[in-house]
C-alpha positions as CSV (number, residue, x, y, z in Angstrom):
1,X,-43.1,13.4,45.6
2,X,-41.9,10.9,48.2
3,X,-40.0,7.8,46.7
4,X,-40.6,4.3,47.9
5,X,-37.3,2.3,48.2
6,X,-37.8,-1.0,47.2
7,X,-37.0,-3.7,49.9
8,X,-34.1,-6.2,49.9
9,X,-34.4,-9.3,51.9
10,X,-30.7,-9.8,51.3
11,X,-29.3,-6.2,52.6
12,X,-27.0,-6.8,55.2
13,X,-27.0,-10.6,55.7
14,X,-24.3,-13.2,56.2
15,X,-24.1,-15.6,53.2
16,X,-22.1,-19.0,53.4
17,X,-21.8,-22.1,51.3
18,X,-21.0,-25.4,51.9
19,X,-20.7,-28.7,49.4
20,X,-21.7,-32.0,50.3
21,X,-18.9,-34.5,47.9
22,X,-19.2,-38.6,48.3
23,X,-17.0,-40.6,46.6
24,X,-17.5,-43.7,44.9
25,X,-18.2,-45.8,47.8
26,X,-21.0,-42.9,49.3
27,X,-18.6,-41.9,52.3
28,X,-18.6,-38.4,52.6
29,X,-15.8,-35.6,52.5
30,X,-15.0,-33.8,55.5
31,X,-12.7,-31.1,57.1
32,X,-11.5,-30.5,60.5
33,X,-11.6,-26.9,61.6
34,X,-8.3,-25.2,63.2
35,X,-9.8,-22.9,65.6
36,X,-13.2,-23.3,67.1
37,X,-14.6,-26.3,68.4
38,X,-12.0,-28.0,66.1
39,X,-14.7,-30.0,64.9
40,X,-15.3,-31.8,61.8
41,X,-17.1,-29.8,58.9
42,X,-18.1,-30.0,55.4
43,X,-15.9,-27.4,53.1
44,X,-17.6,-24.2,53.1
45,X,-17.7,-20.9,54.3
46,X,-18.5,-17.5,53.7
47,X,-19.3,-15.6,50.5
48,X,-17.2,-13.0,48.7
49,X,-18.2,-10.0,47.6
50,X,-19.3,-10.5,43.9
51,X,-19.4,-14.2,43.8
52,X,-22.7,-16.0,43.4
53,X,-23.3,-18.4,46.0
54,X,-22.6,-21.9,43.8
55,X,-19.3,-20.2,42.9
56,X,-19.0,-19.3,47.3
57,X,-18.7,-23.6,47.7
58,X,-16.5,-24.6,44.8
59,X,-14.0,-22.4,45.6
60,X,-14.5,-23.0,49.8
61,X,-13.5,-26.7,48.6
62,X,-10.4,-25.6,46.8
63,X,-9.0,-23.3,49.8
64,X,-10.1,-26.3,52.0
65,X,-9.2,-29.5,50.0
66,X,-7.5,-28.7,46.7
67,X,-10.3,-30.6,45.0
68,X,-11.9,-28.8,41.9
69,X,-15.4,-29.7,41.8
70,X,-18.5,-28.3,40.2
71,X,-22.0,-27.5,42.2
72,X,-24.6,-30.2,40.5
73,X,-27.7,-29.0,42.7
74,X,-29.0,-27.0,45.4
75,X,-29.4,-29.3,48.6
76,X,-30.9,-26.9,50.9
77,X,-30.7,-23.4,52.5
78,X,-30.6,-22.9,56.6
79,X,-30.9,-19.5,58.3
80,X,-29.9,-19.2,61.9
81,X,-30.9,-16.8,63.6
82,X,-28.4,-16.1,66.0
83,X,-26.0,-15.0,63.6
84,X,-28.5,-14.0,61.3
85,X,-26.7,-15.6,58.2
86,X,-28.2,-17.5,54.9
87,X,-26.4,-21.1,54.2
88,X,-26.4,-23.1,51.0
89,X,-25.8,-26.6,50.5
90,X,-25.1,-28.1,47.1
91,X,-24.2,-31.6,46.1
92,X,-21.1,-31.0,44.0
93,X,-19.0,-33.6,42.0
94,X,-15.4,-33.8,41.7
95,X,-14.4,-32.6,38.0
96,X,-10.7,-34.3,37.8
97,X,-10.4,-38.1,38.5
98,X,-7.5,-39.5,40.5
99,X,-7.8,-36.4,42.8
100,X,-7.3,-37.1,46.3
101,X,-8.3,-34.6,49.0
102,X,-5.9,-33.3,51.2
103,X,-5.6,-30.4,53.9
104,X,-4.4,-27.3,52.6
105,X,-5.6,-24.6,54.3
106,X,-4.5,-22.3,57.2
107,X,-8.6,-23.0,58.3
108,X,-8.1,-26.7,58.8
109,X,-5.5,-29.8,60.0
110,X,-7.3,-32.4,58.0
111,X,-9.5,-33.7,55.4
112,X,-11.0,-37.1,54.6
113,X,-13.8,-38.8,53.6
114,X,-16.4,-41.2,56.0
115,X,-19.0,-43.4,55.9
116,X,-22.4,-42.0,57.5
117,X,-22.3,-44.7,59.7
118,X,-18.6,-43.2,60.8
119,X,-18.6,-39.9,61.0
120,X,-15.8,-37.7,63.1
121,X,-16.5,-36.2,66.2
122,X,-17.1,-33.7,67.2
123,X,-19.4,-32.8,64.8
124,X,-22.8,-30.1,65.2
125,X,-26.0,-31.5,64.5
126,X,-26.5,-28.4,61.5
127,X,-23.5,-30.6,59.8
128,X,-25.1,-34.0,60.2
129,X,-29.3,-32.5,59.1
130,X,-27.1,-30.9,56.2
131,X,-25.9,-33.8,55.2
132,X,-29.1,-36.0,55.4
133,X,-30.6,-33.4,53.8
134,X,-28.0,-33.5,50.6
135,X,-28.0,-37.0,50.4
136,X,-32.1,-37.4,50.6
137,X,-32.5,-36.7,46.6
138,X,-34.8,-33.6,47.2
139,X,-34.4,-30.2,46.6
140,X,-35.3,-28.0,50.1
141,X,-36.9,-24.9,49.0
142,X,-37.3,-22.5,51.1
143,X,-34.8,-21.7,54.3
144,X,-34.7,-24.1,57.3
145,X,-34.5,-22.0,60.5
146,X,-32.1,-23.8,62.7
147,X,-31.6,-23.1,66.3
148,X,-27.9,-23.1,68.3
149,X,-25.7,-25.9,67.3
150,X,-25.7,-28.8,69.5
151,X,-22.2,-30.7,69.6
152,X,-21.7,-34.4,69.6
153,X,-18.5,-35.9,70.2
């Protein structure tokens, strides 16, 4: 008797979170990567083994920013396929009042928030759609396929 394995879309892919936090005058949080590009990113990064993916971006903006926040909605999920990795977006709120963001990781030199009209450059334009995306209201479904980044500055 031949057995029929059941297939995982998962198996073997890269998962990542990121959280999209505005404060109470709508500018939006953001971190400047170390290495890289050293652009300017929204706290995220990958998953750990055994961690859902809502759980992935909370604690990606505690490494990054010392904030504790909660994830309040699923924004969106990407897949690029030249990495072939998953991201999540969630809108997440800040769970302390009278926290102030500030750069504590190894991962980055800086943290702050912006107005949209300001952001930081450089910047990829898979950080500005995931932003417009978070802040549209709507929950995206099913994954985005996004091509290679494309750097502003």
């Amino acid at each position: 008797m031949q057995q029929t394995v059941e297939h995982n879309p998962w198996a073997g892919k890269k998962l990542g979170a990121a959280a999209v936090i505005c404060d109470d005058y709508g500018r939006v949080l953001m971190v400047k990567h170390s290495y890289g590009m050293l652009n300017w990113e929204l706290p995220g990064g990958a998953a750990d083994t055994g961690e859902s993916i809502s759980d992935t971006a909370v604690r990606e903006v505690l490494e990054e920013t010392g904030l504790l926040v909660a994830a309040e909605r699923l924004a969106g999920v990407y897949y690029a396929e030249e990495n072939d990795s998953h991201h999540f977006v969630f809108v997440c709120l800040q769970t302390e009042e009278g926290q102030a963001p500030r750069s504590v990781s190894e991962e980055t030199t800086d943290c702050a928030y912006f107005a949209l009209d300001a952001l930081p450059r450089p910047i990829s334009d898979f950080t500005l759609r995931r932003i417009h995306d978070a802040l549209q209201g709507g929950n995206l479904l099913l994954p985005i396929n996004i091509g290679p980044r494309v750097w502003l500055e």
